[in-house]
C-alpha positions as CSV (number, residue, x, y, z in Angstrom):
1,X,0.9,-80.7,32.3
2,X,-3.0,-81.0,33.3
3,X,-5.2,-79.6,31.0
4,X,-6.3,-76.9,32.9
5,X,-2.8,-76.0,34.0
6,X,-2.3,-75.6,29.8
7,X,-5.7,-73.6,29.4
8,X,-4.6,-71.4,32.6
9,X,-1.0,-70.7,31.2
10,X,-2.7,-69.8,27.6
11,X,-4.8,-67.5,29.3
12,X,-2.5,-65.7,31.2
13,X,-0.3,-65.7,27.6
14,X,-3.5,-63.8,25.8
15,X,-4.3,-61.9,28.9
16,X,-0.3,-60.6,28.8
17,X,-0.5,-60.1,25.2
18,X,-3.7,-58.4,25.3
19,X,-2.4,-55.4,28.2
20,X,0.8,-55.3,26.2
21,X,-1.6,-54.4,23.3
22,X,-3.5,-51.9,25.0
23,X,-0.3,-50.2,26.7
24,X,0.9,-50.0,23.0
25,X,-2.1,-48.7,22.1
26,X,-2.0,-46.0,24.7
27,X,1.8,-45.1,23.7
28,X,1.2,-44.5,20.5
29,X,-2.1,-42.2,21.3
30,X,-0.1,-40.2,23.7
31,X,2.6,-39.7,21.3
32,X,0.1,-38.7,18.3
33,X,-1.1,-36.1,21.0
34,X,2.0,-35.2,22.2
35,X,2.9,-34.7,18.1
36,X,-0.2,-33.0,17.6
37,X,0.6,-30.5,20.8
38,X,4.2,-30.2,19.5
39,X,3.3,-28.8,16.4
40,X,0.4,-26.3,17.2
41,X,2.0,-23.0,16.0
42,X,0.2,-19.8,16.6
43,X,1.5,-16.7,14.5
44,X,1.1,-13.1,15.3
45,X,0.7,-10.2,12.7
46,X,1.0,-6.5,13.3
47,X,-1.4,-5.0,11.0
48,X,-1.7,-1.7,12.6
49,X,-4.1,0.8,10.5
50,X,-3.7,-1.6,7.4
51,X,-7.3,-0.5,5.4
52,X,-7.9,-3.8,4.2
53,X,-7.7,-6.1,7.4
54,X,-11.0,-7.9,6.4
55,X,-8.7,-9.8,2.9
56,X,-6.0,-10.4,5.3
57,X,-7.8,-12.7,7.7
58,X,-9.2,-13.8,5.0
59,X,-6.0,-14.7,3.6
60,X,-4.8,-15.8,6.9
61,X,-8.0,-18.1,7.4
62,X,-7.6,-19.7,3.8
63,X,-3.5,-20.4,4.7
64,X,-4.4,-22.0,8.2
65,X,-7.2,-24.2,7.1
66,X,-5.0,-26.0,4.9
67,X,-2.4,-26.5,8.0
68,X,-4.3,-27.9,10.8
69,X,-2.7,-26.8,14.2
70,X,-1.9,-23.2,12.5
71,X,-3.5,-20.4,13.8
72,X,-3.1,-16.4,12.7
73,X,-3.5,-13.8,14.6
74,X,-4.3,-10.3,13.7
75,X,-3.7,-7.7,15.6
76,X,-4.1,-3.9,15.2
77,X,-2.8,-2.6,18.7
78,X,-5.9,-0.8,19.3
79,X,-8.9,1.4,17.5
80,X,-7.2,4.8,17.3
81,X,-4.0,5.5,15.5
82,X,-2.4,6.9,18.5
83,X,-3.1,3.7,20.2
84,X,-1.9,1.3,17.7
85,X,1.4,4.0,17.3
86,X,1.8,3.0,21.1
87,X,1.6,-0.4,20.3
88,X,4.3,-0.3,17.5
89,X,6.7,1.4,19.5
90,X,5.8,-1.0,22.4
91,X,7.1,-3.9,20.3
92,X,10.4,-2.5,18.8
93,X,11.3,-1.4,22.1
94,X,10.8,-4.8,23.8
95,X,11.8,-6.6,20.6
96,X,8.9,-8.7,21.5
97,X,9.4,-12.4,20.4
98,X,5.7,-12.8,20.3
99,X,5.1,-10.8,17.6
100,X,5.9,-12.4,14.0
101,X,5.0,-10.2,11.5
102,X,4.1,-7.1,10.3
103,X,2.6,-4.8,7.9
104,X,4.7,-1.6,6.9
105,X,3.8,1.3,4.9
106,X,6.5,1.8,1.6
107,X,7.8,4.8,2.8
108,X,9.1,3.0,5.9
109,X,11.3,0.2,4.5
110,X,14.6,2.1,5.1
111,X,13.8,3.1,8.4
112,X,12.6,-0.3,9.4
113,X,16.1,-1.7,7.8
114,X,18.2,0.6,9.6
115,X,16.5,-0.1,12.6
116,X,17.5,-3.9,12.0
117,X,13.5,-4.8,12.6
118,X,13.3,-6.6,10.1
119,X,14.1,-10.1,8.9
120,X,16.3,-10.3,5.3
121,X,14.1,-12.4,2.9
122,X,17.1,-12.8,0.1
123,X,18.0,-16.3,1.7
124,X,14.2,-17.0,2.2
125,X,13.6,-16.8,-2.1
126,X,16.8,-17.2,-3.3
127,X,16.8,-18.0,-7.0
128,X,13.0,-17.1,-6.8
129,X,13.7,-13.8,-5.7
130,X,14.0,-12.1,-9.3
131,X,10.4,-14.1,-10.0
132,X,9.0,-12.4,-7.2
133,X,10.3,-8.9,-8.0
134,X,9.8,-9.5,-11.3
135,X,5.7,-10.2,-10.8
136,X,5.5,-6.8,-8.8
137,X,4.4,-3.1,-10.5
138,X,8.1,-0.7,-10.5
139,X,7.4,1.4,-7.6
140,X,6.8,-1.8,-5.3
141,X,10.5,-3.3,-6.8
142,X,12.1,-0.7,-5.9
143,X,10.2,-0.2,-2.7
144,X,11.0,-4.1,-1.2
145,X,14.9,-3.5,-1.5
146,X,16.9,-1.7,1.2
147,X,20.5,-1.4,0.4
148,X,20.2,-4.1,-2.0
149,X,18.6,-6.5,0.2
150,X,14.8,-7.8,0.2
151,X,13.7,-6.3,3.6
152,X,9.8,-6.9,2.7
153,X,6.8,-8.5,0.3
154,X,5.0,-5.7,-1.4
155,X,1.4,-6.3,-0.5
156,X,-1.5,-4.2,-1.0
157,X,-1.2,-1.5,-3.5
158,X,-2.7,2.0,-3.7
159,X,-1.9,5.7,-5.3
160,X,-3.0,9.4,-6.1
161,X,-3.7,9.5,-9.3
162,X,-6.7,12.0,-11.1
163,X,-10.0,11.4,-10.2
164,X,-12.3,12.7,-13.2
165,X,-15.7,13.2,-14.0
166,X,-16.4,10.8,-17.1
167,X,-19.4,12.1,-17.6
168,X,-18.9,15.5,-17.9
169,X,-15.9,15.1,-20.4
170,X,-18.8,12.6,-22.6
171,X,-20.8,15.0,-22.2
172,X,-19.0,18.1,-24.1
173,X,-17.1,15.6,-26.4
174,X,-13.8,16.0,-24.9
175,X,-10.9,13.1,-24.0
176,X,-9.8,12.1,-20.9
177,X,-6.6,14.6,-20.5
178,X,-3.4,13.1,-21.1
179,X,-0.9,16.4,-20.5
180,X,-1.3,19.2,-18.1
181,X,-2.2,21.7,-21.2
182,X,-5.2,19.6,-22.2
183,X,-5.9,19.5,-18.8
184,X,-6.6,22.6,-18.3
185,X,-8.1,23.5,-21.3
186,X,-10.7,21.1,-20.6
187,X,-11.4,22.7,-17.0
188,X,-11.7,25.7,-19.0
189,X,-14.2,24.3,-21.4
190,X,-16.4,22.6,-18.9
191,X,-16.6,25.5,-16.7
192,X,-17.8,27.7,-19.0
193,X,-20.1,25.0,-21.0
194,X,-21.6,24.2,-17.5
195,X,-21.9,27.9,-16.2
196,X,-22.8,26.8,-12.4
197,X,-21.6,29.0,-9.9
198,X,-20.8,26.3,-7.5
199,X,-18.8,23.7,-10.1
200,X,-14.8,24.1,-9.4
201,X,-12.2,22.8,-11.7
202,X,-9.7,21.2,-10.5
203,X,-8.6,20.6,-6.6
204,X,-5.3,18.9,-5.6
205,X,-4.0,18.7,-2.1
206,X,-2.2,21.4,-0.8
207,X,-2.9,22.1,2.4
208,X,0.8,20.9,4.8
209,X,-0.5,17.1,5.3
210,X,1.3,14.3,3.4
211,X,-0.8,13.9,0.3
212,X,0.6,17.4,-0.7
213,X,4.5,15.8,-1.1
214,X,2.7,13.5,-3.8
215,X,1.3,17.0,-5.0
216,X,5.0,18.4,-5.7
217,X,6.4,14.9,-6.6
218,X,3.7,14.5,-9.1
219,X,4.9,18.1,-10.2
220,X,8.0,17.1,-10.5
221,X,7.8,14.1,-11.8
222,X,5.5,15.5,-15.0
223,X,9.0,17.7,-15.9
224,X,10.9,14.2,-15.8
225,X,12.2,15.4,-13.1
226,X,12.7,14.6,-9.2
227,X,12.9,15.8,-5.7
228,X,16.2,13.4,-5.6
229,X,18.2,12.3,-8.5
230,X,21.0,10.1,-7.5
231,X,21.4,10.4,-4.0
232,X,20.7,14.2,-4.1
233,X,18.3,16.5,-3.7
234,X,18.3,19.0,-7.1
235,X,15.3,21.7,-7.0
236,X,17.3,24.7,-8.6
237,X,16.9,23.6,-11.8
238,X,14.9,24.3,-14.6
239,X,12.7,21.1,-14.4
240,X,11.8,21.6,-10.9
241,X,11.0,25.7,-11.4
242,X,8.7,24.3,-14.6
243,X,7.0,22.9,-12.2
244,X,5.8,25.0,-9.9
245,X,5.1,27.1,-12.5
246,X,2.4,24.6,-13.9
247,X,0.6,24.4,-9.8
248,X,1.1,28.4,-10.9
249,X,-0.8,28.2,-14.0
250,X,-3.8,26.1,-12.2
251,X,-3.9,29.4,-9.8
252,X,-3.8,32.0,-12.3
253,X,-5.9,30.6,-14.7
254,X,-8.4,30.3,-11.5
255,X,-9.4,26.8,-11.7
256,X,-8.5,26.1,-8.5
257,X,-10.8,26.6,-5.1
258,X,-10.0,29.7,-3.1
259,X,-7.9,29.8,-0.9
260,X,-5.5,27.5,-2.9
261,X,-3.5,26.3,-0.2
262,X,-5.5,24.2,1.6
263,X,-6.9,21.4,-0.8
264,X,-6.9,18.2,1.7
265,X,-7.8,14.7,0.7
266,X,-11.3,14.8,2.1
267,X,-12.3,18.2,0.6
268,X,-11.6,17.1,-2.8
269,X,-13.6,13.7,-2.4
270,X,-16.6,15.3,-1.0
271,X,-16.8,18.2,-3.3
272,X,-16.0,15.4,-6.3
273,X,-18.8,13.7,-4.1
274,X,-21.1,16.4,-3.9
275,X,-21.1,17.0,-7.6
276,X,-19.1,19.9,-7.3
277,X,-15.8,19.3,-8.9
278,X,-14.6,18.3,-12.3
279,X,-10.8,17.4,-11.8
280,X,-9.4,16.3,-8.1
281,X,-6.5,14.3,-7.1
282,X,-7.3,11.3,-4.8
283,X,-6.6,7.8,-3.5
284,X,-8.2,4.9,-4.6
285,X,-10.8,4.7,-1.3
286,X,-12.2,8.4,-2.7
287,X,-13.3,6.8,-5.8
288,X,-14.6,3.7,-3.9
289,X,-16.2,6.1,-1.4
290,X,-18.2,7.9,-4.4
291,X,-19.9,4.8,-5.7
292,X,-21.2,3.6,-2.2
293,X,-21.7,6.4,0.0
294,X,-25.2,7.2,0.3
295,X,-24.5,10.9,-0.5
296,X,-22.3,10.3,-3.3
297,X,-24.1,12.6,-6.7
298,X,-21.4,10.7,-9.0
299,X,-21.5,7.0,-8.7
300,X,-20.6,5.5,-11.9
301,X,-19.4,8.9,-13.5
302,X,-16.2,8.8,-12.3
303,X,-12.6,7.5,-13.4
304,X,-9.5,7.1,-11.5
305,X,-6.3,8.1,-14.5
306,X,-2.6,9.2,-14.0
307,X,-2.1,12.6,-13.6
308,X,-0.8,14.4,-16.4
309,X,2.6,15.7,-17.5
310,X,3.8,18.3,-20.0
311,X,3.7,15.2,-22.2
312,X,2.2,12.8,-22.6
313,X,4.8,9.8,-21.6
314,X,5.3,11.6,-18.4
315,X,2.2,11.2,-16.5
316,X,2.7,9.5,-13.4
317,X,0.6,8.4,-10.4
318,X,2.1,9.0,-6.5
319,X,2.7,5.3,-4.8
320,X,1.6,4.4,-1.4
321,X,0.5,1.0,0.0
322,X,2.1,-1.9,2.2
323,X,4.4,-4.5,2.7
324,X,4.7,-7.8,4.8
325,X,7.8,-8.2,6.8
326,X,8.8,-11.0,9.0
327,X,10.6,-9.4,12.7
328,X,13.9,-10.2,13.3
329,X,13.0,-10.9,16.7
330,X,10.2,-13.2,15.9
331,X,9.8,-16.8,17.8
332,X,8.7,-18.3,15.2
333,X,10.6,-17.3,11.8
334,X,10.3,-20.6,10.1
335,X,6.2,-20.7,10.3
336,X,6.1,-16.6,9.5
337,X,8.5,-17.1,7.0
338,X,6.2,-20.1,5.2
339,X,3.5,-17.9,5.5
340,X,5.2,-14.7,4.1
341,X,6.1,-16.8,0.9
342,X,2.8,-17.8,0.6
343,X,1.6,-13.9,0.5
344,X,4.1,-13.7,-2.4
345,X,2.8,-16.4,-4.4
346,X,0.4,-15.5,-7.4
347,X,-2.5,-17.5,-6.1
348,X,-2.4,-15.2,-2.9
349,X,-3.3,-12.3,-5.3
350,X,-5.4,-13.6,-6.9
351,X,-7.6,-14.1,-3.8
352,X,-6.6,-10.8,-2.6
353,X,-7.8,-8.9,-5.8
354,X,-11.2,-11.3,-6.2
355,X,-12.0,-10.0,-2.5
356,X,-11.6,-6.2,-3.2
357,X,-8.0,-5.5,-2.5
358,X,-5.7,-3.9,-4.8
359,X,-2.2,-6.6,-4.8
360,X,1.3,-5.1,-5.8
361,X,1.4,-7.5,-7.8
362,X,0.8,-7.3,-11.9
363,X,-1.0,-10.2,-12.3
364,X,-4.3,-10.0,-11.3
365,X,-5.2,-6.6,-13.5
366,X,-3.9,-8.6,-16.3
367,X,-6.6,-11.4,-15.8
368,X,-9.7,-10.8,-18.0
369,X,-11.8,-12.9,-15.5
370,X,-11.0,-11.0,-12.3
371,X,-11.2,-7.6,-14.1
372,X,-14.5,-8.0,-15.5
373,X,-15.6,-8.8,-12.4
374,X,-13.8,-5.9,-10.9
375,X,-13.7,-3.2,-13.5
376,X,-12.0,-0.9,-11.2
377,X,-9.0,-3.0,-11.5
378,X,-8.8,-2.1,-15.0
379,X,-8.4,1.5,-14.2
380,X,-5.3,0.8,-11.2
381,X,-3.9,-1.1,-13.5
382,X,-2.6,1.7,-15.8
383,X,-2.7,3.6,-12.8
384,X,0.0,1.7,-10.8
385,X,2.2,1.2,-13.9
386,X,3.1,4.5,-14.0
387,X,3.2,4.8,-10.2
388,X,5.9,6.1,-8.6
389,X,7.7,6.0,-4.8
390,X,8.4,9.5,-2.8
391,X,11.5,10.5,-1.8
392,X,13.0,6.7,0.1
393,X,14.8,7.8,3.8
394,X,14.8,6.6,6.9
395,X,14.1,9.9,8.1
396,X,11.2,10.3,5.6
397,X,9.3,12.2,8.7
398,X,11.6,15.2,7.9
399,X,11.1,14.9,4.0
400,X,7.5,15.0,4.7
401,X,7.9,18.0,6.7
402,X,10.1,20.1,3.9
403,X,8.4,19.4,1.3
404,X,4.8,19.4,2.3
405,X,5.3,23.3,4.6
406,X,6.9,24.5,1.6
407,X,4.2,23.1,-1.5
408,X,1.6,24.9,1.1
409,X,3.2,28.2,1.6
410,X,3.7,28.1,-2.1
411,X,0.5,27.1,-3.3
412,X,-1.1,30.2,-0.8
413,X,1.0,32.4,-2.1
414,X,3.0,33.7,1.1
415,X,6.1,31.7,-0.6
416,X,7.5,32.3,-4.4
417,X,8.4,29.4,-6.3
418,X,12.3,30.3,-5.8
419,X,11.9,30.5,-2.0
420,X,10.6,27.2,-2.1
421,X,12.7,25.8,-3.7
422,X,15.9,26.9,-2.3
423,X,14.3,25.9,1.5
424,X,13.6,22.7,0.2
425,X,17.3,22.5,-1.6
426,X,18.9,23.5,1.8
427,X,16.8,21.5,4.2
428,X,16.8,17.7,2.1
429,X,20.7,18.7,1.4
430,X,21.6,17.8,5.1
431,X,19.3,14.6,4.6
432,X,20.8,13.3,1.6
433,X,24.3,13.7,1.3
């Protein structure tokens, strides 16, 4: 062969080998794309009215970052509660597939389950699943399990406990109130030491809104008693009549506001606000409320405690809060699922608590670093260890509704105690039978 002939036949020989490289080249890039494309996973959450929606993103943001081709979606179905109520009911009805999961208030765990809404998380932890119950405060335990079964993570924590003037008890040398007689002795003392006409004692919710079934659980609970004990509703006993007759002993001893039957949530923060009240139950946002609102008289001079019994190991605090749940008709299970364990772990709250939410979780109020940085994590701490879950139905609606008309009607005197009690015995007896 020439010599030219051989350089010609080499080139064409580097000139094949070079396209063949390049078309490899190009395969492999479309394939890394088409990898990359395949696993972009977008999640939705339903987050509703959830307070705290500012932790979650940010909780959402810190799990995404470290999963490139993740994105979280919040959603709240709207500005109003009536809109985002519309949205909720909107999604079970369609069983929308595009929504993966979602937060749920603890009352709602056996409605959700009975509704089959909800995805099962026992196979999703399996031996972990005691760990994970095990990190979480008693009411939120008992608050994940449906029938046995783990229908939800326990999330973000709150509860009506006592908000109290610190200051005032410094002031005349008295203790923090551990039982209901001490309690009101104290009132009594303060009142009288403080002689201004417009300073009240004590305010709890009374009024028919659904703080006031904390109001008679709390009540209730401070006997050792409950509004259902093994299945059953049991109000005609001597427990439950002792404890209306300590709400009576608040009225007759006139250290609550007149008229005593409509305490709401809102009058007893403002007036604890205002400078105007002693004693008040409340949430934990009232006692956030009074350090940073502009009108607030009582920054600093106020502690969030359990509410007292007759004794002292029966003070208890009234649990509310939320829980993460993956939907049973979710797209996308597997990714929600990953997430949803990684809102269980301990680092998660740890985060949570560092950036102002309050986890279900022990942990964090255990941990001397977060706690001096966050004080009022201290407080919730003993606060949500002797918290405590109303009355668990899927028709809590109607729970609400019995016992909340009937604390009111009691409380402003146009029911006795024993008339309360038996409606309420009557009406939860076709509920839980």
């Amino acid at each position: 062969m020439r010599k030219d002939e051989t350089e010609a036949s080499a080139w064409r020989g580097s000139g094949t080998a070079r396209l063949a490289g390049v078309l490899a080249g190009l395969f492999l890039a479309l394939l890394a794309f088409t990898g990359q494309a395949l696993a972009q996973t977008h999640l939705k959450v339903f987050a509703a009215n959830f307070p705290k929606i500012d932790v979650l993103r940010a909780l959402a943001n810190a799990y995404s970052q470290a999963r490139p081709g993740l994105t979280i979606e919040i959603e709240t179905g709207g500005a109003t509660l009536e809109s985002q109520q519309q949205a909720l009911n909107a999604l079970l009805g369609a069983r929308d597939a595009g929504v993966d999961l979602v937060m749920v208030d603890v009352l709602r765990i056996p409605q959700w389950a009975l509704g089959q809404w909800l995805e099962p998380l026992d196979g999703l932890f399996g031996p972990e699943r005691e760990a994970l119950l095990a990190r979480l405060f008693p009411a939120y335990r008992q608050a994940a399990l449906a029938g046995g079964r783990l229908m939800a993570v326990p999330y973000s924590a709150d509860a009506q406990a006592m908000l109290v003037r610190g200051d005032l008890l410094e002031k005349h040398g008295l203790a923090v109130p551990t039982t209901q007689a001490a309690l009101r002795e104290a009132a009594t003392r303060i009142l009288a030491a403080e002689n201004q006409p417009t300073l009240r004692a004590i305010d709890l919710s009374s009024a028919p809104v659904e703080s006031s079934v904390c109001t008679a659980a709390m009540a209730l609970w401070g006997t050792g008693h409950d509004l259902v004990t093994e299945g059953k509703p049991a109000l005609l006993t001597d427990p439950a009549r002792r404890a209306l007759q300590g709400l009576q002993a608040l009225k007759d001893a006139k250290l609550l506001p007149v008229p005593p039957g409509e305490g709401h949530p809102e009058r007893i923060r403002l007036a604890m606000q205002a400078g105007s009240l002693v004693f008040g139950h409340g949430w934990s946002y009232a006692w956030q409320r009074m350090q940073t609102d502009i009108d607030s008289v009582v920054a600093g001079k106020v502690r969030l405690v359990p509410v007292p019994g007759e004794t002292e190991d029966r003070a208890s605090s009234c649990a509310g809060g939320w829980m993460v749940g993956v939907t049973a008709f979710s797209g996308r299970k597997v990714e929600a699922l990953a997430f949803l364990r990684y809102l269980a772990s301990p680092e998660a709250a740890r985060l949570q608590a560092e950036l102002g939410d309050l986890p279900a979780q022990t942990g964090p109020y255990q941990d001397a670093t977060i706690v001096a940085a966050r004080p009022f994590l201290g407080q919730m701490g003993a606060v949500l260890a002797v918290a405590r879950l109303r009355p668990q139905s899927a028709r809590y609606s109607e729970v609400s509704d019995i016992v909340r008309t009937n604390l009111s009607a009691f409380m402003a005197g146009s029911k006795t105690a024993e008339a309360a009690l038996q409606d309420m015995q009557a009406r939860l007896s076709l509920i839980f039978r």
